[in-house]
BALOBA-1460 file (C-alpha; in Angstrom, 3 decimals):
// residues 89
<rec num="1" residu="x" x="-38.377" y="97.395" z="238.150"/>
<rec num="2" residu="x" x="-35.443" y="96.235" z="235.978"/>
<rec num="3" residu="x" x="-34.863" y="93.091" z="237.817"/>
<rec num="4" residu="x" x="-38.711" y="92.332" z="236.936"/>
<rec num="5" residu="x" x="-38.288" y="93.059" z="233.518"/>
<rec num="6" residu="x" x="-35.452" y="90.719" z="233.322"/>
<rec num="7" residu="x" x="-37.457" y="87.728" z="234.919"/>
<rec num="8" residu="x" x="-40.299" y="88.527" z="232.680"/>
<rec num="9" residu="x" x="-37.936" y="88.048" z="229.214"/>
<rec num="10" residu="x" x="-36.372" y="85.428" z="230.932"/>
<rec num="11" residu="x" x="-39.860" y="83.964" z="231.504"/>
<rec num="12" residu="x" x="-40.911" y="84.768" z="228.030"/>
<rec num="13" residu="x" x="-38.078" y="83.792" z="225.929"/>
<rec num="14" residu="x" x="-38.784" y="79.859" z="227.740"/>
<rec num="15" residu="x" x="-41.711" y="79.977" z="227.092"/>
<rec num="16" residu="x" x="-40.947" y="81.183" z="223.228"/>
<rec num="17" residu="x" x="-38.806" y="78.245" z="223.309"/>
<rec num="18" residu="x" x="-41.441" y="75.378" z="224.514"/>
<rec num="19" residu="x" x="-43.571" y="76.838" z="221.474"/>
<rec num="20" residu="x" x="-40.941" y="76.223" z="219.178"/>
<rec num="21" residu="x" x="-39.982" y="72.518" z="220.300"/>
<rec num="22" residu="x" x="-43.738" y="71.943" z="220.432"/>
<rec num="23" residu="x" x="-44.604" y="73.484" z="216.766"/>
<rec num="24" residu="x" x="-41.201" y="71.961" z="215.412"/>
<rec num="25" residu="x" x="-42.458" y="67.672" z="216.977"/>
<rec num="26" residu="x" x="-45.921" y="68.613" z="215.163"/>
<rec num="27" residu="x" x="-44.197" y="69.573" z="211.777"/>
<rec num="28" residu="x" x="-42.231" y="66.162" z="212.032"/>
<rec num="29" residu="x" x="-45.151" y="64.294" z="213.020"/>
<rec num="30" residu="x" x="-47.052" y="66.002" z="210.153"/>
<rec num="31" residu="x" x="-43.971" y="65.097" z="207.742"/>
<rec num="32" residu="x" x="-44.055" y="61.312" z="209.098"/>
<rec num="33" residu="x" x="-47.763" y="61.101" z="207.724"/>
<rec num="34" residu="x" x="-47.211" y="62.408" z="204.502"/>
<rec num="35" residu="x" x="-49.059" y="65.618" z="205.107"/>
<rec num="36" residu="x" x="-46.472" y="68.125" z="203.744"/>
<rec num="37" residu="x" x="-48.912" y="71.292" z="203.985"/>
<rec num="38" residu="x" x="-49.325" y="71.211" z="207.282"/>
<rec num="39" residu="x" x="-46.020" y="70.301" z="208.153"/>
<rec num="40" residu="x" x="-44.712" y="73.476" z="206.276"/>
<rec num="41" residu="x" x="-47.105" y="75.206" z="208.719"/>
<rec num="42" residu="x" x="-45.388" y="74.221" z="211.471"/>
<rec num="43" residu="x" x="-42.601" y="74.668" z="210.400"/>
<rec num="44" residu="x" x="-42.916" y="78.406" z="209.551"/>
<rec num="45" residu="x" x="-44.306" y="78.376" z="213.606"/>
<rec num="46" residu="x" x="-41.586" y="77.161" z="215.228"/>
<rec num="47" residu="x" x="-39.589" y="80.137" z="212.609"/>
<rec num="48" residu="x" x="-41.846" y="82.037" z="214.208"/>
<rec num="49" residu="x" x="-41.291" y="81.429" z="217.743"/>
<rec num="50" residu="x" x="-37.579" y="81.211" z="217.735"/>
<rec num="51" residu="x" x="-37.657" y="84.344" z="216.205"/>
<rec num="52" residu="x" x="-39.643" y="85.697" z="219.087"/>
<rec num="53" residu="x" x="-37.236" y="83.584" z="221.107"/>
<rec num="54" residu="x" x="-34.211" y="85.491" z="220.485"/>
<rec num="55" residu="x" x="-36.062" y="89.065" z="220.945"/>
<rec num="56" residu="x" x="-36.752" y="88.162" z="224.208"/>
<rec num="57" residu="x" x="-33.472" y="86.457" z="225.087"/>
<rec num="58" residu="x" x="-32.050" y="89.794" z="223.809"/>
<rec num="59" residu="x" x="-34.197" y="91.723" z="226.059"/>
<rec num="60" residu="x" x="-33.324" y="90.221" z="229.106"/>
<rec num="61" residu="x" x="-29.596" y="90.576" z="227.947"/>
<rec num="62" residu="x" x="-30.262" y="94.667" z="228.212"/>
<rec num="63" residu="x" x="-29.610" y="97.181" z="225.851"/>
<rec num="64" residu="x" x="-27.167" y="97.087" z="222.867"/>
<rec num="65" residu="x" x="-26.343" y="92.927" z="223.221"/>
<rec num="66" residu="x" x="-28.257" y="91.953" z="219.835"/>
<rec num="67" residu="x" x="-25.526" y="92.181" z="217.126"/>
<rec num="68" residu="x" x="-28.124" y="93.515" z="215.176"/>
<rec num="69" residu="x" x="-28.488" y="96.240" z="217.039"/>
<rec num="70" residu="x" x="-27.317" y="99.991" z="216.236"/>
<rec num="71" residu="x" x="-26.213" y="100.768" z="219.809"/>
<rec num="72" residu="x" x="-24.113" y="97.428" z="220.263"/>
<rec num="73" residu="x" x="-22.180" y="98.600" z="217.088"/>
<rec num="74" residu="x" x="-21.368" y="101.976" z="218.389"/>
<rec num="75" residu="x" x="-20.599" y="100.725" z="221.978"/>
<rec num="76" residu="x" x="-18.191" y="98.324" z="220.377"/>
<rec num="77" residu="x" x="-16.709" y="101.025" z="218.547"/>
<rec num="78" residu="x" x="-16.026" y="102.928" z="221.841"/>
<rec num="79" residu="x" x="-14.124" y="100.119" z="223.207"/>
<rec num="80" residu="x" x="-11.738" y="99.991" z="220.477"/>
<rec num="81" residu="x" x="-8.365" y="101.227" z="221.176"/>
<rec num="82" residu="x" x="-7.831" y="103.993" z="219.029"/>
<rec num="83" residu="x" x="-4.687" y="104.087" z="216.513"/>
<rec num="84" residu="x" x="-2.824" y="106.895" z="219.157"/>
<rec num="85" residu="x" x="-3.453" y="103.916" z="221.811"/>
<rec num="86" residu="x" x="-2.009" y="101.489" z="220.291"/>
<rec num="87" residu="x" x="0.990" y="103.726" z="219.425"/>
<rec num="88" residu="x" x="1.833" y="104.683" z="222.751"/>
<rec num="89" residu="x" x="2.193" y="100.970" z="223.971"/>
């Protein structure tokens, strides 16, 4: 089941991706023709979508990988050496 989960954030964060490409060529295209409102809109889509992006490329990374994540910070701390480590080298 975890090796479907992984395809399907795989899948999703490509797909996330196309969206934001897609949403970014529009804003330009809007931009090129003067039409600033709409191009703002777009804009704030392909935000959007990367944003979405990244969650899912997180996801299929597994637990604790996004550095904003609580757990990642605590795992890192657990692979620090601690100060008696480093002592006895």
């Amino acid at each position: 089941m975890a090796e479907e989960d992984h395809h399907r954030a795989i899948n999703e964060a490509t797909d996330w991706s196309r969206k934001a490409i897609a949403a970014s060529h529009a804003a330009d295209e809007f931009r090129a023709a003067g039409n600033l409102v709409d191009a703002d809109k777009f804009d704030a889509l392909a935000k959007v979508a990367i944003g979405r992006q990244m969650t899912a490329e997180s996801t299929a990374k597994g637990p604790g990988t996004d550095p904003r994540s609580p757990e990642r910070g605590r795992r890192q701390a657990q692979e620090r050496p601690g100060p008696d480590a480093r002592q006895a080298r």
